[in-house]
Every structure is written in structure tokens, then in C-alpha cells.
N, C-alpha and C positions, 0 to 999 in steps of 0.2 A: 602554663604548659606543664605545671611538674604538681604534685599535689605531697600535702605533708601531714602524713598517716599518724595521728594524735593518739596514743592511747586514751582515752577519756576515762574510763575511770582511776586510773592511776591521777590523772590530771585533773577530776573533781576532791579527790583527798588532798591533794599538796594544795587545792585552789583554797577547800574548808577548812586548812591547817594554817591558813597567812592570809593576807590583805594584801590587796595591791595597790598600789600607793601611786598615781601620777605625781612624776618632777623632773624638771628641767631640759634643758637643750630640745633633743628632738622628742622627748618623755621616756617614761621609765617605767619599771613596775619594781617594786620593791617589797622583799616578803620579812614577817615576823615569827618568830615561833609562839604556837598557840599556847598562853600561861603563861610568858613570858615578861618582865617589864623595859628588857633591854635587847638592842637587835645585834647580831651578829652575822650580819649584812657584807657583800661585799660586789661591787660595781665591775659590770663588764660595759664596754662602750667602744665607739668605732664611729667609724665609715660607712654607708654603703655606696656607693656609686660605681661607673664603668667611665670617668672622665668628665661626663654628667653625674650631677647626686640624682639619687633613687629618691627625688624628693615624694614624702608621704607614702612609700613602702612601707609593710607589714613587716616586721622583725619580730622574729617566733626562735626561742631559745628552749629546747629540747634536752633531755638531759638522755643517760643511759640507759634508760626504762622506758623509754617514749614519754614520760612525762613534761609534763610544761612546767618550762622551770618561770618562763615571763613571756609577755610579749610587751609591743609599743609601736609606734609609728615613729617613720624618721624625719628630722627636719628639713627645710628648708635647703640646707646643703647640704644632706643627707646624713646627719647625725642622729647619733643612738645613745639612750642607757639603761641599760636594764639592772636593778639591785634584786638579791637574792639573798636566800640565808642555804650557805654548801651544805650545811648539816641534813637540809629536807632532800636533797638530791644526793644523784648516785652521776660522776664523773666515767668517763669523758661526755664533752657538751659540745652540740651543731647549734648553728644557728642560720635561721634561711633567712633573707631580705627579698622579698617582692614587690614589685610596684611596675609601674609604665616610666619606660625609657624613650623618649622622643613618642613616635604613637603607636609603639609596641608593648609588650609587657615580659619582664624579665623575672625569674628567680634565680638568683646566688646562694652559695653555699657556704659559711663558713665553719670554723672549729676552736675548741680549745681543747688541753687535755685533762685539766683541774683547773679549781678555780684558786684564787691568791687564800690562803687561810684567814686572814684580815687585811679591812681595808678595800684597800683600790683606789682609784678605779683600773682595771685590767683593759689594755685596750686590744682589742679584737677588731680589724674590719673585716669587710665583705664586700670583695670585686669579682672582676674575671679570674683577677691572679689566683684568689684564695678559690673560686670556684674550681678552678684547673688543679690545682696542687688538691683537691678534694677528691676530682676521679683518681687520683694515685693513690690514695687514702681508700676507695672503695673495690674492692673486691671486684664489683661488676664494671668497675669507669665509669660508671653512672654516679654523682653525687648525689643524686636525691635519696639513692640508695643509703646515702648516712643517716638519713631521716627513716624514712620507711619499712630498711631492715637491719636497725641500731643494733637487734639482740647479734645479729651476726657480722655487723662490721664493727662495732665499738671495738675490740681488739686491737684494730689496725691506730686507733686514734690514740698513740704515745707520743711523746714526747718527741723521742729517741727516732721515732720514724717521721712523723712533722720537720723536726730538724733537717733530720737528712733530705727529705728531697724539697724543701724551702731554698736549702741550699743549690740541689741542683738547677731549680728555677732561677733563681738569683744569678749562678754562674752566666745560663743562660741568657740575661737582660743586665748583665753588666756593663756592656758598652751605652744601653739606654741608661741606666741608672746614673751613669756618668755625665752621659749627655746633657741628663736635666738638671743635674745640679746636686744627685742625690749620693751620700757614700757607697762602698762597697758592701758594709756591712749593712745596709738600711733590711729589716726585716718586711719581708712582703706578706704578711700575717698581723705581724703586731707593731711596727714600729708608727710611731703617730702619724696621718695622716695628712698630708701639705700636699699646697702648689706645684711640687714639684713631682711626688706623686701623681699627682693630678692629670699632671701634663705628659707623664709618661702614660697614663691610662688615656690620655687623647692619643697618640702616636703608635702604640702597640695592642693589637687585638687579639683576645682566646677566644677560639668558640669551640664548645667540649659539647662532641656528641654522644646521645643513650649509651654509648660503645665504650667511651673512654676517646675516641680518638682527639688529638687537638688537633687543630688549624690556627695556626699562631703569623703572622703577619706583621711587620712593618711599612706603617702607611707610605715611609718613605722612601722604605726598598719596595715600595708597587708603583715609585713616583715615573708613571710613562702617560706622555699625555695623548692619550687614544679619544681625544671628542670628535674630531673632525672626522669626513667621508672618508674611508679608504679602500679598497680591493685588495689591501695588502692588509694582512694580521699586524697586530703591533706588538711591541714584546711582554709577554705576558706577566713581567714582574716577577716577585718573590713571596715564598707562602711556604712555611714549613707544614709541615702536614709529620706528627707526632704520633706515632702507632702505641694501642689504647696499650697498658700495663706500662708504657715507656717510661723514664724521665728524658728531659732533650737533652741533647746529645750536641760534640763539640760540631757538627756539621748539621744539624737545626740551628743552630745559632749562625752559620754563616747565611742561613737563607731568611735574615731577618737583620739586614744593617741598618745599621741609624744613618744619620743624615749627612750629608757633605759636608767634613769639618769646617768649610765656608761658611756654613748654613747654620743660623739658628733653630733650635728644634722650635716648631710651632704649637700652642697649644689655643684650648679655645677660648682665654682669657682674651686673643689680639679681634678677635669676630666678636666679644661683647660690645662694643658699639653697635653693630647692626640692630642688636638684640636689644638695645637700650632704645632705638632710634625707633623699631616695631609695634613696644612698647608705647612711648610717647605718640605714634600717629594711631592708635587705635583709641587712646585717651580724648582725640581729638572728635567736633561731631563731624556726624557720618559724610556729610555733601563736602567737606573741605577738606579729605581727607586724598583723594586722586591726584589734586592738583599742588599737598602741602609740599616745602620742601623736606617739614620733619620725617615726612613718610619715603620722599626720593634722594634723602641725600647719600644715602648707601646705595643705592642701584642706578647702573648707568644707564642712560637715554637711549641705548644703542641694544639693549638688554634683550637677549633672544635664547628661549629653552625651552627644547622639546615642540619647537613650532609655534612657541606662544611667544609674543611681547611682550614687553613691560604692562603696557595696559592691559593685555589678555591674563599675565599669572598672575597681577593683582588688580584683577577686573572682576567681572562678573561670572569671568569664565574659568575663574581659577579658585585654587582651595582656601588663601589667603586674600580673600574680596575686600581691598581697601573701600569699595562703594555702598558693600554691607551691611545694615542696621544691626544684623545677627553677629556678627563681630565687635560691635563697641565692645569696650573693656578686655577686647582680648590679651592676654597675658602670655608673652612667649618664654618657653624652658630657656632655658641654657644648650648655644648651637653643642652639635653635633660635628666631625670630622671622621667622614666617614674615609677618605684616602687622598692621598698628596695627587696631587696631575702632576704639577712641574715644583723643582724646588730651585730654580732660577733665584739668585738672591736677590731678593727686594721687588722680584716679580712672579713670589710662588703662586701657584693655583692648588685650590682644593675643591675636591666636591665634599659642602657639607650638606646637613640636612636642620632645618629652623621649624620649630612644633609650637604653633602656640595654643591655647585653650581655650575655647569660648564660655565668655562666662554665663551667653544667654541659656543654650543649653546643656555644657558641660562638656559636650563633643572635644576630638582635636582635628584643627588643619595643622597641613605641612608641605612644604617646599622643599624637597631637593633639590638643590641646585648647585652653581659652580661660582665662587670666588675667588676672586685677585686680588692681590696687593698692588698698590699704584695700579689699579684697574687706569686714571683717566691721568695720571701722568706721576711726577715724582713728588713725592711726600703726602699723598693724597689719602694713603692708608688703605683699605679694606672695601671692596664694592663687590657687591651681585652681578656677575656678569652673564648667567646663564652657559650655556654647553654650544652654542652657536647652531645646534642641528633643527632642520624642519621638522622632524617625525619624533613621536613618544614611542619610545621601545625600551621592552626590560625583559630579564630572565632570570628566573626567580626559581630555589627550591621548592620546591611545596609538600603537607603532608596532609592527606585525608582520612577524613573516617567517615564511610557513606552506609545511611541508615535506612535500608530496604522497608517497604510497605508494602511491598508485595508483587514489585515490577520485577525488580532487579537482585544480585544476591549483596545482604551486608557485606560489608571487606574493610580492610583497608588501604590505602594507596600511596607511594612515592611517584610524586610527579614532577614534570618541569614546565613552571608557568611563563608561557610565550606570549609578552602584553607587544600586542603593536594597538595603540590608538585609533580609534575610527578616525577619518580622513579622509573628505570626499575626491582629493586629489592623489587616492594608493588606489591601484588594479590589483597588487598582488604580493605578497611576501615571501621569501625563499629564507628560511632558518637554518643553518650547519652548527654543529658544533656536538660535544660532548654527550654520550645517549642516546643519539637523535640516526637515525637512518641514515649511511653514507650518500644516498640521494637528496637528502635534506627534506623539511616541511616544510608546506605552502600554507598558507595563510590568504583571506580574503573578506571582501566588507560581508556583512548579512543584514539587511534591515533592520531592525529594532535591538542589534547587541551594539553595547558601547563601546567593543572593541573587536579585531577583525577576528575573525573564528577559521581554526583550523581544518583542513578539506583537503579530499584524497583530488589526484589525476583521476580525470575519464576512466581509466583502464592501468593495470598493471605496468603496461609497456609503455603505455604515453610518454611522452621527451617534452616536460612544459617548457614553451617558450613561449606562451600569452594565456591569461587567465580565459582565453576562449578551451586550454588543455585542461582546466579543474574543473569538478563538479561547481554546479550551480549552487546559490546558497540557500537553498530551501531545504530540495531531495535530488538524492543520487537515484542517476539510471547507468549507472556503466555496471560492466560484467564482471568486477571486482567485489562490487559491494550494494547488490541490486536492490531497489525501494527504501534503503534506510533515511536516516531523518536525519541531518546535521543540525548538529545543537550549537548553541551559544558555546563556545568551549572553546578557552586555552590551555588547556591541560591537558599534558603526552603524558601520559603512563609508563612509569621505567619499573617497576613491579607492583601486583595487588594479588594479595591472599584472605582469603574467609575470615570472617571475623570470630565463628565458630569454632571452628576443626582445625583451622592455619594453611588448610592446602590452598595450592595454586587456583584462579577462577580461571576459566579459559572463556573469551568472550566469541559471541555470536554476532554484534553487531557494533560500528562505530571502533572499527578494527585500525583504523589508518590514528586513533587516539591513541594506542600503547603496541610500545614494542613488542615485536611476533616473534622466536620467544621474549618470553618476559630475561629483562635484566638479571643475572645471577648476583649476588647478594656480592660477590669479587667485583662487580663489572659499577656497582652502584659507588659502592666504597672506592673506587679510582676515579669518580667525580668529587671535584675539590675546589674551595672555594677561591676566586681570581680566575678560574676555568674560561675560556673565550668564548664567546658565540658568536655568526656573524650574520644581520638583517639584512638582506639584499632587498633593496626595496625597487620595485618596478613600478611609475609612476601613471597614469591617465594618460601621459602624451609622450609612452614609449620609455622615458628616459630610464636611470637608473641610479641610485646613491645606494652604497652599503656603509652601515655603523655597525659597535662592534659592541658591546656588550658581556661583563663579566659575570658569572654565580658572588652572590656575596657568603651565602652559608651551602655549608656543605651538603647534599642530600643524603636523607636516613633510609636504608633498607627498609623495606616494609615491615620484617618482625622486629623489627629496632622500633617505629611506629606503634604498631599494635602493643607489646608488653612496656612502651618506656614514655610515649608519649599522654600526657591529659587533653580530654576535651569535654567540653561544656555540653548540656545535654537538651535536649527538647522536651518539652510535658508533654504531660499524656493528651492535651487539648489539642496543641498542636497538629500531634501526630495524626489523631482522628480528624482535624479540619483537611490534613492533607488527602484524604479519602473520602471527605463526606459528601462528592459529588455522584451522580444515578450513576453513571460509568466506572464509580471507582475510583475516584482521581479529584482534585480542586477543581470545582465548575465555576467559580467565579462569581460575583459578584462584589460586596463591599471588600476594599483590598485588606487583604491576610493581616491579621494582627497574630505574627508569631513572640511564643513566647521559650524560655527555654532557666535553667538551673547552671549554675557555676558553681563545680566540688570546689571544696576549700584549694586555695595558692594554683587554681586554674587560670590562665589566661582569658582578660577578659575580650570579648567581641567587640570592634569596632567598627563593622559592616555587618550588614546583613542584606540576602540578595533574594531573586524569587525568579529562578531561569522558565521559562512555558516556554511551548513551541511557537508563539508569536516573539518571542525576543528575552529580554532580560529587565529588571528592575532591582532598584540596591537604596539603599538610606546608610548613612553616618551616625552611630548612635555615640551618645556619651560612654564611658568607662562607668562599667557597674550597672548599666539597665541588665532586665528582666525581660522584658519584650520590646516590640517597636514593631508598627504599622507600614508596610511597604506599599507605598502609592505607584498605580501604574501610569508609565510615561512615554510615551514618542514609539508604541508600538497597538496592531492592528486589536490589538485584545483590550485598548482602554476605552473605558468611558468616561469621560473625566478622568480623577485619578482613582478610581476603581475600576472595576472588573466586567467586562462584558458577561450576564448571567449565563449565557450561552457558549460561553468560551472552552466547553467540554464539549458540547454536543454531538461535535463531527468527527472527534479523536477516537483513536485505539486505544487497546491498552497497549499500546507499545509507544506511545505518545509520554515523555517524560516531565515530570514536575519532578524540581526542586526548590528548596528551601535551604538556604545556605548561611552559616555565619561563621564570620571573617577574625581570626587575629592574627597576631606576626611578632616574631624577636626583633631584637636590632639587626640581626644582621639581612632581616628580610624573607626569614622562612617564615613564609605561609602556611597556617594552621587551620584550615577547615574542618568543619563540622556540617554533613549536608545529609537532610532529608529526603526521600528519593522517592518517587510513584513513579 
């Protein structure tokens, strides 16, 4: 998501001046001076992780000149070391760590402000902590800005200003620091790295936007357990929310307590059993793996999430297919804790999230789900229990960049992504919450998308009380929005500006998709993550359940988007396939082999999608493809798993194709990149 602007030729002289040396731990690089027989050398080394190691992240050490001072990759449990000779560089030094965290992709930021004159090793990590205490460090509250516009933040990177607000972040997680076992004075920058760190990076989360602003949380000040149906909002928890230039303040810290002195803090050392137990039954062959207990002894028989069962989320129908050949050897990260439910002692609940890797194709599956302690009685330890809900529903930030061909104008967008699961037993969806029109959105099935798609009332004045009140899910005929096309689409628009000029787009069609006016850039920024949303779901045979649904990252204004965000790019092949039918547009045939470029320390794609007016189609690709082939599936436009030739013939030009690819942070913002006819 973030890119790290290299000067290169400064960066080809210091490379032609030294040798770079792999050694040890998670590797190194280590320079010499040119003519020299002896080095004077000295080691910086760290951490990278967010509670998870950043295992096999990019660590790229930058000096004051945009120069590269080293890079290396991190280990296993996300160790670093980079050797250097200070003499070839010009101080103060950032350093960024990139990789895939669960099955999203992160960069962090860190800093020093000289390096040790001799010796070392200096240890430096690189977390959330050090990322956040970086937007304080930048000028713009952007941290990548310490990378990209060094010549004009180095200044800020002393000592003397590290210190200070090191300290104010510290004041503020003192009560956590204690918790885990760590002193007062433990440095959140440079002091060695441990377990107990560790486990405060499982229970305390930053998310620092383009802006500066944080969003800082306590999993166990958010501990309310809202899984179950209700009509009634639950209480929305605690979430500091840090305005960008700030340090936090003594009353942010009250909106982030630790745990009930009863209560042991949890970290995710007590869930590596599961992770051991996933492990071992993917080792196992494929036909004995349903039925082993090594694969069931963590999840209870009773196991229900999102509508699926036990057999369904490790069946065939789920992302982690104990029945599937294509998973042998799969190999799962280290869980995830994403926020407390209950902190009942000795009956907590959390929702985590378990990623593991395939090793046929490289791809990742993943499971969020909910665990308990003594799930199946007392001393029984740690089990998968699932959320207990029939229905998949999520609400997700999102950020677009959509790349015109000549339908539509390029822009780009802040949106909120409204998942409800296709479900042959939903009539209709009602959404409230945050952004969203005080009437709420509807939501409804449409043949060939794989999840329900958003759709206006009949008419302005309609009062829905049964989906006989929305348009149909093909085209509208009401007096609101006559002849348009409903498209596969979960995405409400909360602002979108040119990609050119910056001004406002004002749209003509597919109006009931974004706010009439657009979001004021005040109105975006008062959406925060823990925000509520609530799924009224109205069933086939009348009935009704509502769940409830939090934002997990905060959403970004659109020109916070457009100048702060990276995205991955399309070739030039692509873009001409997307047009090379006689109308203008993808006519179809053999299914799209899109391809596309990743600028350096861009996020990479883990979906790739291909919406036409007969439905939707998507594939999982590994971390680090180039392209990937999208086979068409379970709509009127396939033949096999290509393309009806014909499947232009009858369209307009107001008929939309896209080409879409997918990635995501930890905390769940969605990062598109979409090609558009």
C-alpha cells in the first residue's frame, strides 16, 4: 500500500563502494569501505512484527540522502540485521519492513537517529508502536513520508524529539506494559524484543492513517460480546481515536484499559495449539484428514459460523478444505487476535483470524472465526467455536482507484463494503449505520454474483416492507432511476474525485451506490473504527434476525486516497484486451488472462475479480503473481469456464466491464485497483 521512493543513483554509488554480505538470523547485509582491508561496520537489528512476526518481510534501511544503506529479509520470527559502514551514509536512518500479515500485506516504519560509532549490534524494531510514533515524526502524519520526502523530514528525526514523544506513547500504554510483565521504562523503539512485548502487540492495536490520525484500541476494552441476534445495538466498546499532529493525551489512554485485574492478559502463544494441531492434520493424506482427530481436536462438534458447520468451514465449502488435495502441506502463520468477545475468566472468547499457506500454489486461506477457552468443559483449553450466526455479513472500509477506458471518468473512491453472502434462504437486507442514508440500504440476491448486491426502492417514496418494494435484480424501471443496470456491487460510495483535476465526479447513473451529496472530507473522518452497523436480515418465510457488525479500519477521504495511497497497476495488454471487442468492450471468449505491475513496497493482490453484466467471477492468487486467468462460473455468460464469444453482442456502451484486483491491511481495508469499460 505505501511505496519507498529510492534515490538510485545515490544508491548505485554506495552499492559500487561496498559489498553486501548475507549473515545470520533473519540476514543481513553488511558494507566495506572500497581499499580498505578492515571494516568498520556496525549492526542494526530488531523485530518486525504486529504480535505476528512479519515473517519474510522486505527490511530496506535508508539513510538521509534516500540512499540505501542495506536491505535483507526477516526471519522466521521476524528477525532482522543489517551491518553498515556510518562513514558511507549521512544520518538520520528509516527503515521500512514489508511483508503479508495473516492474508493481508503491511508496511511499517521505523527510525534511528545515528548509528552506534562502533560495534553493535543497535537494536531498532519495527511495529505498529514505532510506525505510530513515526507519523509524529512526520510532518505530514504520514510515515512513509520519512522515506519518500527524507530531504524535508530528516530534521524532525533527533534524538531529543524520538525521546520525547517515545515517552508520551509509553506513558500512554503503561498500564499495558505492566500488565504483560514489561517495566516502566521498557523503550518502545529500541528496547529488546520478547514475549511480553509480543503479547502486548496481541492486545493493543494502531492503525495510523495518510493523515496522521491513530485509532488505538484495547482488544479488551472492546471486550462486549455482540455475536448473537439482537434488535438492540450492543455497547459499542472503546477506541481512542488520536487527532493527526497529537501525542495521546491523559484521556486517550482512558479509552483503552487493560484487562480485569481478575484476568490474565491473553496473548497468542495460549491459540498455538490450534496452530500446531492445523499443521499436523494438513501433514496427514488427503482422505483421513475429515474424519482425523488430529485435525478435530480443537474444534467443537457443535461448531457453527457464518451459516457453515464444522464440515462446511472445513469442507469443501470453505477456505480451509480439510478434503483438499490442493492443501496437503499446508502450513499455518501464527493465529491472529483480532478483539476480546468476553473476558470471563477461564471462559474468554475471541474472535481470531488463522492463515495458512498452500504450498501447492502459494496462495493463502483463512478463517475467521471465534474461540473459547474451556469451549467443551473445564480444563479442556482452547477450541473453535464459531460465532453461532446463520448468515455471512461484514462491513469493511474500502479504497478505490478505478481506471477508465472510456465508459466511465478515472477517480478515486472511499467506500463502504456491505458483504452479506449469497443465501438462497435471504429475501432481502436492510443496512443502518454510519455513512449510510438515515433510511438505510437494501441489499438483495442477483443471479450470478456471489454475494447480495445493493438496489434502490421502486421509487423515491416507497416504504419497503417486502423485496416485492426494490427493484428487481437485473434493471430498474421505477421513476427514480429509469432503465439503469444493477451491477454486481457492494460498494456505497462516501466520496469520489477525478483522478486528474481532483474535483468532485457527479454521477448520472447507479445513484442509490453513493451518497447524494458526497461525504464532506469532516463527515468521512468522524467514521472510526469499532463504528456499529446493523444487518436486518429478512428471510424467505417472512421471518427476521438482525447482527451487528463493526468497521475494523478507519476509512480515508478520497484525497487522502488519491496522494497517500499505492496501487498496483494493469499493462498495457490488459488494458487493450479490456476493449478489443467490435463494440468496445471484452466480447469474450477464452477467459481474460489479466496481467498487471507492483511499484516497489506496494501491496500485493490476493484476488482478482472480472464483474460483466451476467454476474461476477474471482480466483485467489498466490502473493507475488503477475497475472492469473479468471475462469467463468455459475453465470449465463459461461461456456465451460470461458467465455460465451458472443457475450458482447447485445450490450451498450453503457454495459460495464470490469477487471478488479483485490488486497487488504490487517485491519481489513480494502484496496482495489479496477479496470473499468
Amino acid at each position: 500500500m505505501k511505496h519507498i521512493n529510492i534515490n538510485f543513483k545515490l544508491a548505485f554509488l554506495a552499492l559500487f563502494s561496498m559489498a553486501l554480505v548475507a549473515c545470520g538470523g533473519g540476514g543481513s547485509s553488511s558494507s566495506t569501505t572500497s581499499g580498505s582491508t578492515t571494516t568498520s561496520n556496525t549492526t542494526v537489528s530488531g523485530t518486525a512484527a504486529a504480535g505476528s512476526p512479519l515473517d519474510g518481510a522486505t527490511i530496506v534501511i535508508t539513510d538521509s540522502t534516500g540512499a540505501l544503506v542495506g536491505t535483507t529479509t526477516a526471519g522466521a520470527d521476524g528477525s532482522y540485521a543489517i551491518s553498515f559502514n556510518p562513514a558511507s551514509f549521512t544520518a538520520p536512518y528509516v527503515i521500512s519492513a514489508s511483508g503479508s500479515l495473516g492474508g493481508g500485506a503491511e508496511t511499517f516504519i521505523s527510525f534511528f537517529p545515528s548509528a552506534p560509532s562502533t560495534g553493535g549490534p543497535q537494536t531498532v524494531n519495527v511495529t505498529p508502536v514505532t510506525h505510530a510514533i513515526a507519523s509524529r515524526l512526520s510532518s505530514t502524519g504520514n510515515p512513509q513520508d520519512l522515506i519518500d520526502s527524507i530531504a524535508t523530514q530528516k530534521s524532525n528525526i533527533t534524538t531529543s524529539t524520538i525521546s520525547s514523544i517515545e515517552a508520551a506513547f509509553r506513558a500512554f500504554l503503561d498500564s499495558h506494559l505492566t500488565s504483560v510483565g514489561l517495566t516502566s521504562n521498557y523503550n518502545l523503539v529500541t528496547s529488546g524484543y520478547n514475549s511480553s512485548f509480543d503479547k502486548l502487540l496481541d492486545n493493543v492495536k494502531f492503525d495510523v492513517s495518510p493523515s496522521g490520525v491513530i485509532t488505538a484500541s484495547s482488544s479488551a476494552g472492546q471486550a462486549v460480546n455482540d455475536l448473537s441476534a439482537s434488535n438492540t445495538a450492543p455497547a459499542s466498546g472503546s477506541t481512542a481515536v488520536i487527532a493527526a499532529g497529537s501525542n495521546p493525551s491523559a484521556s486517550d489512554k482512558t479509552k483503552i484499559p487493560t484487562s480485569p485485574t481478575s484476568s490474565a492478559v491473553i496473548g497468542i502463544d495460549a491459540l498455538d495449539p490450534i496452530r500446531v494441531s492445523l499443521d499436523s492434520c494438513m501433514q496427514l493424506p488427503t482422505a483421513s484428514r475429515a474424519t482425523s482427530s488430529v485435525c478435530l481436536q480443537y474444534i467443537t462438534s457443535n461448531y457453527k459460523h457464518d451459516g457453515k458447520t464444522l464440515i462446511q468451514e472445513f469442507g469443501a465449502n470453505g477456505s480451509i478444505d480439510f478434503t483438499s488435495a490442493g492443501n496437503d502441506g499446508m502450513v499455518f502463520k501464527k493465529p491472529e487476535i483480532l478483539r476480546q468477545i468476553d473476558m470471563t475468566k477461564d471462559a474468554e472468547i475471541l474472535q481470531v483470524r488463522l492463515t495458512g499457506l498452500r504450498k501447492s500454489d502459494g496462495t493463502t486461506r483463512e478463517v475467521v472465526s471465534i474461540a473459547k477457552n474451556n469451549a467443551s468443559g473445564a480444563g479442556t483449553g482452547w477450541k473453535l467455536v464459531g460465532n453461532g450466526r446463520d448468515f455471512n455479513t461484514n462491513v469493511s472500509a474500502t479504497v478505490t482507484k478505478r481506471i477508465s477506458q472510456g465508459l466511465t471518468t478515472s477517480r478515486y473512491e472511499s467506500d463502504l463494503s456491505l458483504y452479506i453472502e449469497d443465501n438462497a434462504s435471504i429475501s432481502y437486507v436492510k443496512v443502518n449505520g454510519g455513512g449510510l442514508p438515515s433510511s438505510g440500504l437494501f441489499l438483495r440476491r442477483r443471479s450470478g454474483c456471489d454475494a447480495l448486491t445493493i438496489v434502490p426502492p421502486k421509487s423515491a417514496t416507497t416504504s419497503v416492507s417486502s423485496v416485492s418494494d426494490l427493484d428487481g435484480p437485473t434493471t430498474t424501471t421505477n421513476t427514480s432511476y429509469p432503465g439503469q443496470t444493477i451491477p454486481c456491487s457492494t460498494l456505497y460510495r462516501l466520496q469520489v474525485i477525478k483522478i486528474i483535476d481532483g474535483s468532485d465526479v457527479t454521477f448520472t447513473s447507479n445513484q442509490w451506490l453513493q451518497a447524494s451529496p458526497q461525504k464532506t472530507n469532516t463527515e468521512v473522518l468522524a467514521l472510526n473504527a469499532n463504528d456499529l452497523y446493523s444487518f436486518e436480515i429478512t428471510k424467505t418465510d417472512n421471518t427476521k434476525v438482525t447482527y451487528w457488525n463493526r468497521l475494523r479500519s478507519k476509512p480515508m477521504t478520497a484525497n487522502e486516497i488519491k496522494n497517500q495511497v499505492k496501487f498496483v497497476d494493469f499493462t498495457d495488454a490488459t488494458k487493450a484486451m479490456m476493449t478489443s471487442g467490435g463494440a468496445n468492450f471484452y466480447s469474450g471468449g477464452s477467459a481474460p488472462k489479466i496481467s498487471w505491475t507492483t511499484p516497489q513496497n506496494t501491496a500485493l493482490p490476493f484476488k482478482v475479480s472480472f464483474f460483466h453484466p451476467a454476474g461476477s467471477d474471482a480466483i485467489s492468487i498466490p502473493y507475488g503473481s503477475a497475472s492469473a486467468t479468471v475462469p467463468c462460473s455459475d453465470n449465463t455468460d459461461c461456456s465451460g469456464s470461458n467465455y460465451v464469444s458472443t457475450m458482447g453482442s447485445s450490450l451498450t456502451t453503457s454495459s460495464q466491464y470490469i477487471f478488479e484486483l483485490m488486497t487488504r491491511n490487517r485491519y481489513d481495508l480494502k484496496i482495489l485497483t479496477q479496470l473499468v469499460r
